[in-house]
Backbone bond lengths (Angstrom), bond angles and torsions (degrees), N, CA, C in turn:
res aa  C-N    CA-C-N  psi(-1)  N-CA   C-N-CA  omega(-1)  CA-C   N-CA-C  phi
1 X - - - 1.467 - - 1.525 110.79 -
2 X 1.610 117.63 -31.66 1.423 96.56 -157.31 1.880 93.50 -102.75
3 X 1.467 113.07 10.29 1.730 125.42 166.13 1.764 93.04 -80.56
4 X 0.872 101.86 -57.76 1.733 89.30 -159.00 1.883 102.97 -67.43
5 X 1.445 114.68 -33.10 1.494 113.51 168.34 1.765 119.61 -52.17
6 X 1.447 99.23 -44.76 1.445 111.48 171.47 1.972 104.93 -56.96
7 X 1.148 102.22 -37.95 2.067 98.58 -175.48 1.260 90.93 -51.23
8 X 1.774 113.93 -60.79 1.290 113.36 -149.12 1.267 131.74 -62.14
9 X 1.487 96.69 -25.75 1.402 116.91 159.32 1.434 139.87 -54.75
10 X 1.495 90.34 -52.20 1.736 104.60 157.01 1.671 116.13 -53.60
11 X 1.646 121.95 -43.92 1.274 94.51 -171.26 1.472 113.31 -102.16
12 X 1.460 104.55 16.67 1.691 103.69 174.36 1.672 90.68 -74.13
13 X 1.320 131.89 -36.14 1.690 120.09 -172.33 1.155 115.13 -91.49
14 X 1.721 120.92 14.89 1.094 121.74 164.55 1.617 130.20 -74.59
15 X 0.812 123.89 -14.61 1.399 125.40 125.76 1.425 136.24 -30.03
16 X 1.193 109.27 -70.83 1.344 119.43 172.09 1.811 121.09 -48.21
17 X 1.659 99.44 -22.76 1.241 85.82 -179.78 1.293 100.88 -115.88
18 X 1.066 128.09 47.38 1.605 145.42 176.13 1.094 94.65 -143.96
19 X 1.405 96.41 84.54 1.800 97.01 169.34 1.497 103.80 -110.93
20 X 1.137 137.38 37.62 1.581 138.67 -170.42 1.672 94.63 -98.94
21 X 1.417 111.33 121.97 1.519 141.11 -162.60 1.687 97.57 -75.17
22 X 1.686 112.47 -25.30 1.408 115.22 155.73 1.760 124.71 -80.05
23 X 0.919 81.05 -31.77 1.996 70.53 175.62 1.504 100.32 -76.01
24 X 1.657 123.68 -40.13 1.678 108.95 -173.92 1.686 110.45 -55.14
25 X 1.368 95.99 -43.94 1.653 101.83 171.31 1.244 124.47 -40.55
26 X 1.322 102.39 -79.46 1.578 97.50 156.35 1.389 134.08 -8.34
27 X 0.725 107.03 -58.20 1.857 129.40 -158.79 1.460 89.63 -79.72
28 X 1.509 112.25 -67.31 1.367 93.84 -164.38 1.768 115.23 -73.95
29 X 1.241 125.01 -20.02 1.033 113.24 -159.74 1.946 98.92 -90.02
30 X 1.135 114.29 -8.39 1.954 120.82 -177.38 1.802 84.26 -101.23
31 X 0.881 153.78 29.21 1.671 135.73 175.33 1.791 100.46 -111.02
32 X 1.125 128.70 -20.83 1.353 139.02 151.07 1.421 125.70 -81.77
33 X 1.530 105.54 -23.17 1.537 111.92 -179.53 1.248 127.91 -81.32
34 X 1.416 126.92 175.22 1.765 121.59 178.01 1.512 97.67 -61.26
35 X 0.992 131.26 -1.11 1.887 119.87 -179.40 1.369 88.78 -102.83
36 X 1.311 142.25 24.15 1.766 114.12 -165.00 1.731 95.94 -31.58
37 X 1.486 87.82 119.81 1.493 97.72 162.39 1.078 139.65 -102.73
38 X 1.611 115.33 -10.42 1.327 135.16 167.55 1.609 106.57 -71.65
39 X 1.487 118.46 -41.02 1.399 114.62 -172.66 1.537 105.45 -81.73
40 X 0.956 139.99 -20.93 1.763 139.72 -177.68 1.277 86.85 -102.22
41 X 1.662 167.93 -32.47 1.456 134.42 161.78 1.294 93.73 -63.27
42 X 1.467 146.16 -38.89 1.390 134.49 -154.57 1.835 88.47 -66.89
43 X 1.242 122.91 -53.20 1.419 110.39 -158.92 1.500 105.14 -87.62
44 X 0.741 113.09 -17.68 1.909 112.18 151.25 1.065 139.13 -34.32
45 X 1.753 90.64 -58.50 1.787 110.22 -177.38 2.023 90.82 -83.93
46 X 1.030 122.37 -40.56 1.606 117.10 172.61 1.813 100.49 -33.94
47 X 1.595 104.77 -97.61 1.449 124.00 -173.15 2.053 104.26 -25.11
48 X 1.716 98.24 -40.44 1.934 82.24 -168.26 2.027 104.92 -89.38
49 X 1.323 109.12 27.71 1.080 103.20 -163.80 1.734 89.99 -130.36
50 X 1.311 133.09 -28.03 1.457 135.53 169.81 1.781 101.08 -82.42
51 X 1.218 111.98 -21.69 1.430 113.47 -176.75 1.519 89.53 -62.58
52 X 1.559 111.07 -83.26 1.271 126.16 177.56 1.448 126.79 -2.39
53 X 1.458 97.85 -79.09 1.365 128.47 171.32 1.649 116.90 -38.21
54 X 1.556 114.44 -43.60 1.402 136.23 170.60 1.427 100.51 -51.36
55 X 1.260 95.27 -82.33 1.750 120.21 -165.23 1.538 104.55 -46.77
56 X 1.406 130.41 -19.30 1.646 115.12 -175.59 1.784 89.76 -118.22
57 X 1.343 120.98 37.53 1.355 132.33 -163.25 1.513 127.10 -4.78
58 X 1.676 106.90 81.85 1.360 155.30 -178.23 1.546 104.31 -102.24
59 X 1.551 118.18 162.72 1.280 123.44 176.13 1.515 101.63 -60.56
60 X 1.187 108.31 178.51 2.198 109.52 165.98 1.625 89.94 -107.69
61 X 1.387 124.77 -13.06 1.655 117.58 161.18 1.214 138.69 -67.14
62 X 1.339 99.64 -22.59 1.401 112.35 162.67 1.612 119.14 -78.54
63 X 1.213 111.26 -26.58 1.242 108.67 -173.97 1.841 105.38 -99.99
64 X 1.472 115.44 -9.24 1.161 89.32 142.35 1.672 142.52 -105.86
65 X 1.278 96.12 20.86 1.704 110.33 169.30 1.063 103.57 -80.34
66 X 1.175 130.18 -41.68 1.533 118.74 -176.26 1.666 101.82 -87.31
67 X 1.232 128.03 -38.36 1.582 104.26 178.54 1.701 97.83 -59.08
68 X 0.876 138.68 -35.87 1.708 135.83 164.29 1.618 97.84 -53.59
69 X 0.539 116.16 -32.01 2.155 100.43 174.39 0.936 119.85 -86.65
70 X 1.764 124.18 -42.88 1.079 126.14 161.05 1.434 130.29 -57.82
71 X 1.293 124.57 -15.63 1.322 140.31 -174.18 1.581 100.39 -97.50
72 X 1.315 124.03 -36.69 1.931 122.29 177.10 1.632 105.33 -59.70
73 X 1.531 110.76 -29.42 1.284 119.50 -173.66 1.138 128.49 -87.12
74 X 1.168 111.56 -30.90 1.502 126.84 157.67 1.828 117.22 -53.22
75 X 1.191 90.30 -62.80 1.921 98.17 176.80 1.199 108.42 -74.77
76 X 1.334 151.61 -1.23 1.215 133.57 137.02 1.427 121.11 -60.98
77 X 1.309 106.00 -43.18 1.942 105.84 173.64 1.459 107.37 -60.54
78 X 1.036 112.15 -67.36 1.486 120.52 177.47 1.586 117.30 -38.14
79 X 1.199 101.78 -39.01 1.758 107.74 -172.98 1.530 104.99 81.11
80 X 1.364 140.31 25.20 1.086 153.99 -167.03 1.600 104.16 -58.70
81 X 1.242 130.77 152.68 1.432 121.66 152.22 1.817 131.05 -97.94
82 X 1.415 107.54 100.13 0.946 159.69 -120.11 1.803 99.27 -81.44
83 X 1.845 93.21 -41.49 1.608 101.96 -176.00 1.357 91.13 -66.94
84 X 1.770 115.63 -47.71 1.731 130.26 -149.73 1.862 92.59 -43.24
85 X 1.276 100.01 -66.05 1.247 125.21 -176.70 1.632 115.82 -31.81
86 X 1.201 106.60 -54.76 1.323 110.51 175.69 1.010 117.42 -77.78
87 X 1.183 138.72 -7.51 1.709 155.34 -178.40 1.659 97.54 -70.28
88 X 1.709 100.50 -57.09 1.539 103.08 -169.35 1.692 96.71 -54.56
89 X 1.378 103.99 -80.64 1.318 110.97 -163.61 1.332 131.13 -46.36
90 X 1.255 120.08 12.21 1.755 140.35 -177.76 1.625 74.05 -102.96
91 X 1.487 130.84 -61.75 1.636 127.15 -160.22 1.490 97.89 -54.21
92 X 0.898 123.75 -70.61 1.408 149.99 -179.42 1.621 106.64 -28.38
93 X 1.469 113.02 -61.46 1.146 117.78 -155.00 1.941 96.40 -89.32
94 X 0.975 109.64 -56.29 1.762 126.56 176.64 1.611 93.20 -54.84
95 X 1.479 133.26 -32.53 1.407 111.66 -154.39 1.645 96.19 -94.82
96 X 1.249 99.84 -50.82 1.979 118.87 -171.33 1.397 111.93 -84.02
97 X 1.485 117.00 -74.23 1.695 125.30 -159.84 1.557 116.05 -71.26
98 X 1.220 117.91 -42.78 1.598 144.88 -170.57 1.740 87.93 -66.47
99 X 1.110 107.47 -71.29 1.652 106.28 -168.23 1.618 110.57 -45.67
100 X 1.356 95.28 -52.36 1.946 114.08 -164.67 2.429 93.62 -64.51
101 X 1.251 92.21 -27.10 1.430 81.68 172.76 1.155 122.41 -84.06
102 X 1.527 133.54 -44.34 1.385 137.62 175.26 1.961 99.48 -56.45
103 X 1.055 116.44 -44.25 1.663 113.29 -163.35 1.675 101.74 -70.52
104 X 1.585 113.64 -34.43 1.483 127.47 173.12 1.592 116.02 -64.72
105 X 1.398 109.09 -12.01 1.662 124.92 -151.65 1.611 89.59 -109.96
106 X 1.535 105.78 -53.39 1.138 114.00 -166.17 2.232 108.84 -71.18
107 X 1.041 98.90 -28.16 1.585 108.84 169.08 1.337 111.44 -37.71
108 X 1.528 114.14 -70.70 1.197 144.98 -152.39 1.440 105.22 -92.48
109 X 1.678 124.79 9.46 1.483 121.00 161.75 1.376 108.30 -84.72
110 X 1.762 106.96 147.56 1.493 117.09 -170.36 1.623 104.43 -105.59
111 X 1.226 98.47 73.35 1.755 96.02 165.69 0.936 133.10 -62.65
112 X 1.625 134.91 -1.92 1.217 128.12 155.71 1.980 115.21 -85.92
113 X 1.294 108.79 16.31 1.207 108.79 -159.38 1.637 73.23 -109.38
114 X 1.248 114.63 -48.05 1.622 109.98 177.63 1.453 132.13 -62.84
115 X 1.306 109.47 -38.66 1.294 119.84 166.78 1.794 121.88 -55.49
116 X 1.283 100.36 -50.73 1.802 112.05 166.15 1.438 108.46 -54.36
117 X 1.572 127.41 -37.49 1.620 115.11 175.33 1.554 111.37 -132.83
118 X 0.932 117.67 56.74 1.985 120.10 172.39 1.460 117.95 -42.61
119 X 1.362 113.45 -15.23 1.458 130.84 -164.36 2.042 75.33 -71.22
120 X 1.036 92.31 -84.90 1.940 122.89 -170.37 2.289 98.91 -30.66
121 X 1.080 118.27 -54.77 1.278 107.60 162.44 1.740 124.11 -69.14
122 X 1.455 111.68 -8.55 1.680 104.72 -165.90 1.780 70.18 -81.44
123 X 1.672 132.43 -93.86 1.642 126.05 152.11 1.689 106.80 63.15
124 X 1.691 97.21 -96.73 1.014 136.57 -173.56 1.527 100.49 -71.09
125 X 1.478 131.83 -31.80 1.520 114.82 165.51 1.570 125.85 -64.23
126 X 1.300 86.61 -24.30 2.396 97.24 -159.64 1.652 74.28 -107.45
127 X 1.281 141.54 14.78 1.747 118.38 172.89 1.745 86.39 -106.46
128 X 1.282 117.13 -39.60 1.878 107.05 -174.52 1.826 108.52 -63.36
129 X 1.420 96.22 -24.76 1.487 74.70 152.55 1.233 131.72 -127.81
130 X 1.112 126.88 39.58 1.393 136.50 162.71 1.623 107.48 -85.48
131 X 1.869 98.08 -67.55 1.601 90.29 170.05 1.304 134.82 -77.57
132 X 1.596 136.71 2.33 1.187 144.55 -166.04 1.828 98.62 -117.27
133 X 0.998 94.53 -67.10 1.821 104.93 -176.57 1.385 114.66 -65.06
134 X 1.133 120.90 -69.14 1.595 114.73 -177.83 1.568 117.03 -47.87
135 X 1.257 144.78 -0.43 1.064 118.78 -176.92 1.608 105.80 -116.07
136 X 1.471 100.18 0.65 1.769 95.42 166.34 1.489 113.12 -61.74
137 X 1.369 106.60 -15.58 1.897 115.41 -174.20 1.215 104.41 -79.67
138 X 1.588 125.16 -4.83 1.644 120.69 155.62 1.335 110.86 -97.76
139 X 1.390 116.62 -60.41 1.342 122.75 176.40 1.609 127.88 -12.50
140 X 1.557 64.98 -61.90 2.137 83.45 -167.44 2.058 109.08 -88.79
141 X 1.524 116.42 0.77 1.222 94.93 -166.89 1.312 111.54 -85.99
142 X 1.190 140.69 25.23 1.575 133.68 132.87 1.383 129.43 -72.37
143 X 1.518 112.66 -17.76 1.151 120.98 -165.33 1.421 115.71 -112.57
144 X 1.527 125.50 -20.44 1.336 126.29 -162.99 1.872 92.69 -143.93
145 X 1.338 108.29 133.16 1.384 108.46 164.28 1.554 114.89 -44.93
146 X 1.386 110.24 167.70 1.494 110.90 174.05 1.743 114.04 -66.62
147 X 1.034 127.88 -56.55 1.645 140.23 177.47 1.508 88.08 -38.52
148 X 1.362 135.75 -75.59 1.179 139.53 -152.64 1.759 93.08 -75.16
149 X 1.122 148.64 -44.78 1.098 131.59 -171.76 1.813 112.96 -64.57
150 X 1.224 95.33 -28.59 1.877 105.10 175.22 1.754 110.55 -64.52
151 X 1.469 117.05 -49.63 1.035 94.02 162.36 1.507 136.39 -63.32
152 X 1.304 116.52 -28.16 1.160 128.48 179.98 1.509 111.22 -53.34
153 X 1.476 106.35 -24.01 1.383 126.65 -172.28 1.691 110.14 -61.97
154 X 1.207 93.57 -54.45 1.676 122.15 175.47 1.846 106.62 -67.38
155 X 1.049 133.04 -24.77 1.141 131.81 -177.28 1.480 120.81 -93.84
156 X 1.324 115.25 -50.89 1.381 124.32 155.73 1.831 123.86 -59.23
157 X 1.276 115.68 -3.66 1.330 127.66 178.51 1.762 106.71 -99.89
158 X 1.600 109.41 -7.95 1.669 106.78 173.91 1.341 110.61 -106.75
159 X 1.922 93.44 115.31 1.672 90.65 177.80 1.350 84.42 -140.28
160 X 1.862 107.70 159.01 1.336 121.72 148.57 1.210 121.15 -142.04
161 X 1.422 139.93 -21.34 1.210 125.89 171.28 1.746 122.20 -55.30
162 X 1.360 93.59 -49.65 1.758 105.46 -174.29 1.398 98.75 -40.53
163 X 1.405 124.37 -43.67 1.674 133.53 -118.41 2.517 82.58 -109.21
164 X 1.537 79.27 -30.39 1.982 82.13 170.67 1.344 106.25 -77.56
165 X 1.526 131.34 -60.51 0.635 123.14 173.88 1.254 135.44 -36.25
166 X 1.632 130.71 -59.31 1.357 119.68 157.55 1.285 148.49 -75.90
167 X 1.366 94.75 -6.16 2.053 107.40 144.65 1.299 112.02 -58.50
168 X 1.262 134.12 -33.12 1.398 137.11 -153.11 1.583 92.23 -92.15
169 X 1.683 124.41 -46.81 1.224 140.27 -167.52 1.878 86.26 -66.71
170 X 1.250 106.86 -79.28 1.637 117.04 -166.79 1.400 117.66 -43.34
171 X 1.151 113.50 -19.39 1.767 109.68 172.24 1.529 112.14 -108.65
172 X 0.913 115.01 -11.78 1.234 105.12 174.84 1.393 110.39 -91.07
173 X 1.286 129.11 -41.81 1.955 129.57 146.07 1.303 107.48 -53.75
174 X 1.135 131.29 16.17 1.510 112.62 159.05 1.454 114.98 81.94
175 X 1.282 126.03 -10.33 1.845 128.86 -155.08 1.396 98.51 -94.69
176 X 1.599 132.06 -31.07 1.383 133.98 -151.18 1.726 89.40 -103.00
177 X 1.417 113.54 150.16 1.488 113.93 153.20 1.363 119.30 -98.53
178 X 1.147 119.16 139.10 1.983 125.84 178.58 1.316 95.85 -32.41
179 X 1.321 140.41 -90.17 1.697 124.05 149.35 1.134 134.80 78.89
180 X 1.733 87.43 -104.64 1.399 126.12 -166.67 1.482 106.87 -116.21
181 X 1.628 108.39 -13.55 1.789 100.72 163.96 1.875 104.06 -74.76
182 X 1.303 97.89 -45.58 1.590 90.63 -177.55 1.403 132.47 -78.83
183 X 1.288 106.05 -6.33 1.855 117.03 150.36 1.431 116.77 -80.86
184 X 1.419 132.20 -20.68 1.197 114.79 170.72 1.362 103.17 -89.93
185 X 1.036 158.35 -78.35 1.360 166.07 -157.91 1.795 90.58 -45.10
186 X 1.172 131.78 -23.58 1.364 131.25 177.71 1.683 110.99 -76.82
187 X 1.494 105.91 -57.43 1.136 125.41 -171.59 1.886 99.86 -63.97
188 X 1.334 118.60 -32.29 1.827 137.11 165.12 1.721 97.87 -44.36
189 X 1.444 115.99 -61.88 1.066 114.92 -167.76 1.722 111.59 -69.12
190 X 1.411 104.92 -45.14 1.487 100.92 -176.89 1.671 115.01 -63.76
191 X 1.377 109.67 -15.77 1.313 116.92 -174.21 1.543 113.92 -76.41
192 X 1.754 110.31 -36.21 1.774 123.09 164.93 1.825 98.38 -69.61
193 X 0.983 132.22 -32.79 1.211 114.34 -179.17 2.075 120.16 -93.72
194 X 0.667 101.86 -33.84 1.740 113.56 166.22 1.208 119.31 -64.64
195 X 1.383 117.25 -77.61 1.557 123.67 -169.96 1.171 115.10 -72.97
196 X 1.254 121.15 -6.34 2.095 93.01 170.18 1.568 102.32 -98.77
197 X 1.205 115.03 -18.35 1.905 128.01 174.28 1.349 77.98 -38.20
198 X 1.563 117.28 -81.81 1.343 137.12 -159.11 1.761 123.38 -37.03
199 X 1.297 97.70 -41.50 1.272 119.03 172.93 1.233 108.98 -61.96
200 X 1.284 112.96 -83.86 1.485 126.09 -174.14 1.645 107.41 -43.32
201 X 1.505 137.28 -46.86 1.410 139.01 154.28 1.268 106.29 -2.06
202 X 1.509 82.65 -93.86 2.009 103.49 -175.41 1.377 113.35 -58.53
203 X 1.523 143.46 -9.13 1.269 127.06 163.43 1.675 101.19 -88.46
204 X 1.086 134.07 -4.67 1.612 125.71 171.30 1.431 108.36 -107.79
205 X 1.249 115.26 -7.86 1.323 106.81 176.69 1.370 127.04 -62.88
206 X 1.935 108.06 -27.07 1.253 125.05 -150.17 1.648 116.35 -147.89
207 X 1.593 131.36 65.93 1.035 97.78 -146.98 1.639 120.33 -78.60
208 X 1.535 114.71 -164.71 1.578 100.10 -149.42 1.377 91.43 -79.08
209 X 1.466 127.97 171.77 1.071 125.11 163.28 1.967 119.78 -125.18
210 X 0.884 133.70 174.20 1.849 129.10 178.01 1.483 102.45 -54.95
211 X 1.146 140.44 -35.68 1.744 131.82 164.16 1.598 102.13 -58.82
212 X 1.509 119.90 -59.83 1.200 97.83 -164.58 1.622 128.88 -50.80
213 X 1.491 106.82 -24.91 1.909 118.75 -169.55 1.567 88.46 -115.57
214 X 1.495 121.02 51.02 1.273 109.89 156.81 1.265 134.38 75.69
215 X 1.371 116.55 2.85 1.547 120.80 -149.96 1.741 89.41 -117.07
216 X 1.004 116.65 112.64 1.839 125.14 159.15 1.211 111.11 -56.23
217 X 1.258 119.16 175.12 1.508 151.69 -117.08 1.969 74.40 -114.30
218 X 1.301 111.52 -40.16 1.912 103.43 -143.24 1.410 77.59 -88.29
219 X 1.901 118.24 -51.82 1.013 115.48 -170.74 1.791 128.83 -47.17
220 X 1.735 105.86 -28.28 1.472 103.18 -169.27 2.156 92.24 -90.12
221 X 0.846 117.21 -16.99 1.398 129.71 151.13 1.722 113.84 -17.53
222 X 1.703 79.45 -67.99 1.381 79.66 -146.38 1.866 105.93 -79.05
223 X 1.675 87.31 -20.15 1.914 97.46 -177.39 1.371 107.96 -57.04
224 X 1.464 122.12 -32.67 1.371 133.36 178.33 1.288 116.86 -50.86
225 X 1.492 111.01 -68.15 1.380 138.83 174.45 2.002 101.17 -55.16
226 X 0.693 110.24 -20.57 1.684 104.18 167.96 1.223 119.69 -110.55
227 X 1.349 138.60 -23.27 1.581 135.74 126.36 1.420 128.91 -7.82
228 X 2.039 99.58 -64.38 1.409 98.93 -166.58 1.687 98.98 -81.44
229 X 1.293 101.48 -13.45 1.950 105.85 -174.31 1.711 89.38 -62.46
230 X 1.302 125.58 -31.43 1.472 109.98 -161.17 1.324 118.77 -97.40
231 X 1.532 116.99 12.04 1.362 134.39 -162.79 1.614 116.19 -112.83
232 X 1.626 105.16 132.08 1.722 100.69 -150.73 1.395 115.61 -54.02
233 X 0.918 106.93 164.82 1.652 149.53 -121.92 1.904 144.06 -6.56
234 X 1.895 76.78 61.67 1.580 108.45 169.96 1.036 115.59 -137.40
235 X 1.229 118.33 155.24 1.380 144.54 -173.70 1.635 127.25 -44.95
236 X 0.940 120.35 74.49 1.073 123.62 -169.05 1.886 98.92 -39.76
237 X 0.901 99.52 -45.76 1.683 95.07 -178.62 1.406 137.83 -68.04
238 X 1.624 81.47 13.21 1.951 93.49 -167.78 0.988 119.73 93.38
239 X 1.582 129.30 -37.83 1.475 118.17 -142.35 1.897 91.88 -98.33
240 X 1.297 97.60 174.03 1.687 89.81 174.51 1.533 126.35 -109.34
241 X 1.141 119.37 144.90 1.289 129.11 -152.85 1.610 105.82 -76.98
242 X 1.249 117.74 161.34 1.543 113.66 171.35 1.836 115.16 -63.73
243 X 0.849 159.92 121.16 1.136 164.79 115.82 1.497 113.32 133.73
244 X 1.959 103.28 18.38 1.753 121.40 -168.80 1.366 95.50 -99.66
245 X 1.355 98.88 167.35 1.418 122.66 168.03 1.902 105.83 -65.16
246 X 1.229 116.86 148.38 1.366 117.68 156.26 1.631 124.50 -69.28
């Protein structure tokens, strides 16, 4: 771990020691171009950094957190544009990698392991939101009415990558049973398909009203009363006109 931290280190200052006013050129002027060149070194430095990470047998998450560090460091030297960048790699990642993982993920689920115990994934459905969802109902209650924090409840309770990912981690260390990897990663899926239904329900069921976003009784009062002040032929300035309504 602390060899492959040392790489990362080295090529976050690789920049720095590429200070040639032609390579920055480069860079910036092909990162918009048919070469995007910022996005093919970005997946470069990705691939030699999960290699890495593999080969001294490390997570491949770790090695792409740090190609993500090494890459913040780079586009600051560079002066890169930073949103542009992330634009691609949402395309990139949502269009190509993301898919090819869920369909690779989805292969390797044991539905007969689920079918023999449904009890053990329903479990694992009402625990993603016990431990994930319910505590936005502390989190958020300064910030979000109650109605809106309940859905929030339901939204923060749908996960599946995390939940692949450490099935993938837990059986391969030996700690997870076939089981209980394939009831959670089940209970993952029912959780993308259930809880935002759920969500979305209760935000159309009801729409918001001036209590829900905080706004009092005097306050929605007064928004009224400055509405009709702004509506033709009154005073935009408040005051009242000769022979107008107030």
């Amino acid at each position: 771990m602390a060899l492959v931290g040392a790489l990362a280190i080295v090529l976050s200052a690789a920049p720095w020691l590429a200070r040639s006013s032609t390579v920055q050129r480069i860079i910036r002027e092909g990162q918009d171009a048919t070469g995007q060149t910022t996005l093919r070194w970005a997946v470069v430095l990705l691939f030699l950094l999960l290699a890495i990470a593999s080969r001294f047998g490390l997570d491949v998450v770790l090695g792409a957190l740090l190609a993500g560090i090494v890459l913040r460091a780079w586009t600051q030297r560079f002066n890169m544009d930073t949103a542009g960048l992330e634009r691609k790699f949402d395309a990139v990642g949502y269009g190509i990698f993301i898919p090819i993982f869920f369909v690779s993920s989805g292969m390797t689920l044991d539905l007969k392991a689920i079918a023999q115990d449904p009890l053990r994934l329903l479990v694992f459905f009402l625990l993603l939101l016990i431990v994930r969802g319910l505590p936005s109902l502390l989190v958020y209650r300064r910030a979000l009415p109650a109605r809106q924090r309940v859905e929030m409840t339901f939204i923060t309770a749908t996960t599946l990558p995390l939940l692949i990912a450490l099935v993938e981690i837990g059986q391969r260390d030996g700690v997870m049973l076939p089981a209980n990897a394939a009831a959670l990663v089940g209970a993952g899926v029912l959780s993308v398909l259930v809880y935002p239904l759920i969500a979305v329900g209760l935000h159309r069921s009801a729409p918001l009203t001036p209590a829900d976003v905080g706004i009092t009784g005097s306050e929605a009062a007064d928004r009224t009363t400055g509405q009709e002040a702004l509506r033709p032929g009154r005073e935009q300035g408040g005051a009242e006109q000769p022979g107008g309504d107030q």
